[in-house]
N, C-alpha and C positions, 0 to 999 in steps of 0.2 A: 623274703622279698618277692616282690611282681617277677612275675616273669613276663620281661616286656621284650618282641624283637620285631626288626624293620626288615620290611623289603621290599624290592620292588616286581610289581606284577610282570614284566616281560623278566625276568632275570631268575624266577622260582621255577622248581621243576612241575613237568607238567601234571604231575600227579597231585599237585597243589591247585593248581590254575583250573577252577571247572565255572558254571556259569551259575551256581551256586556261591562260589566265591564272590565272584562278582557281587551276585545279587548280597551279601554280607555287607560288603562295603560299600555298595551305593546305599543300605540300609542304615549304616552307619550317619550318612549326610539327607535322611527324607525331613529331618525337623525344618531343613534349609527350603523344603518346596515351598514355603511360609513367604518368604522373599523372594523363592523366583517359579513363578507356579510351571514353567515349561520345564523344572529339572528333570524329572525323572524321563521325560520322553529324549530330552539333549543327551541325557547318561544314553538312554540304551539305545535311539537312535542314531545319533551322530557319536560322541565319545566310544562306544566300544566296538565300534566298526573300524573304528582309527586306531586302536591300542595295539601297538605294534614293538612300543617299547623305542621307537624313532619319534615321531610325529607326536605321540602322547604313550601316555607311562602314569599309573598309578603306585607314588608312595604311600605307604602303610606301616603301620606298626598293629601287634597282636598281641592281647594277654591273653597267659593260654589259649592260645588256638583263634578269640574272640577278636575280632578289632575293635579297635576304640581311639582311632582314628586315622585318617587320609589327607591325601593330597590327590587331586586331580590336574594333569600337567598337560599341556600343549606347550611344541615347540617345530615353530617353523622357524623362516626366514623371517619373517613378515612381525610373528606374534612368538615370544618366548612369556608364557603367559601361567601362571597359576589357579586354575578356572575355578577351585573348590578346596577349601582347606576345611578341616574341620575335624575338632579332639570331645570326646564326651563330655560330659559336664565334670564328672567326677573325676576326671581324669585331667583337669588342669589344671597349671601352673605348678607340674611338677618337670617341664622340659619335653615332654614328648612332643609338642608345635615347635620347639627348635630345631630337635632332630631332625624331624620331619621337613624341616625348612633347609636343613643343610645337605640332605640328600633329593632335595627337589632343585639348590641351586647348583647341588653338581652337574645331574638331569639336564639343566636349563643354560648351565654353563654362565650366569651370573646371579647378583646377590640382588638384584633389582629388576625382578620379575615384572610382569604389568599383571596387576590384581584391581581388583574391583571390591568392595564392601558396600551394603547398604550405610547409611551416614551415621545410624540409629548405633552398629558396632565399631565404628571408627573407634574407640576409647579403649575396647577390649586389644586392640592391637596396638595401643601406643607405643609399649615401648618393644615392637618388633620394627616401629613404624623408626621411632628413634636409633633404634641398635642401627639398623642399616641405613638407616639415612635415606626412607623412600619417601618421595617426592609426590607429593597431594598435586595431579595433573589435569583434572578435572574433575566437574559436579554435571550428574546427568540427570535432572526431573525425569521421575515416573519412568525409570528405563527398562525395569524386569517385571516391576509391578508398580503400584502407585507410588512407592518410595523412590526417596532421591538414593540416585548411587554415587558412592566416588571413586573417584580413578587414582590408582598411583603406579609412576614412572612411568608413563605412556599415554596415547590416546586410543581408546579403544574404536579398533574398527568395525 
């Protein structure tokens, strides 16, 4: 069997956490700069300056050693928000974006995060969209890149 296991980046020891790591797992989500071409500068700019394990917190899961996929988490007052999700290709639909999803809503402390998708993947998350009963909150023209985005459970500020 996989040897698959989760965790979270402020919660590993530190012999784990290096900027290496990181750089892994934001490597994991570069296909995504596709739809929003400022990722990679939001990752290392703003997101890992925040990663405190409060404020934002990356879930992950690992085969051997490898990841193969994340979650990118903000949580303030304001925004309890799932900024980046994202399972390899080969690696789906066997539960790992559940998992993932259930220890991001522990993180986030509910099941109806505010997430955003280009409209083009709305389909591939149907039925996470149905399991939890997230709520399509709006449609944003051209908002990351020329693609329309959609909003669910929230309004993005």
């Amino acid at each position: 069997g996989k040897m698959l296991k989760y965790y979270e980046y402020s919660k590993i020891k530190d012999d784990l956490k290096s900027q290496q790591l990181l750089e892994k797992l934001y490597n994991v989500t570069k296909e995504l700069e596709i739809d929003y071409p400022n990722h990679y500068h939001w990752f290392h700019e703003k997101f890992c300056k925040e990663l405190d394990g409060k404020a934002r917190e990356i879930v992950f899961c690992l085969n051997n050693d490898v990841p193969i996929g994340v979650v990118f988490l903000k949580n303030s007052k304001e925004e309890k928000k799932i900024c980046t999700i994202y399972v390899e290709k080969t690696y789906r639909n066997i539960g790992i974006g559940t998992k993932l999803l259930l220890k991001s809503f522990a993180f986030l402390n509910t099941t109806k995060p505010l997430i955003t998708m280009p409209e083009y993947k709305v389909k591939e998350f149907d039925n996470i969209i149905k399991n939890y009963n997230w709520e399509k909150t709006e449609k944003i023209e051209s908002c990351y890149s020329e693609k329309n985005e959609i909003v669910f459970n929230g309004i993005l500020k």
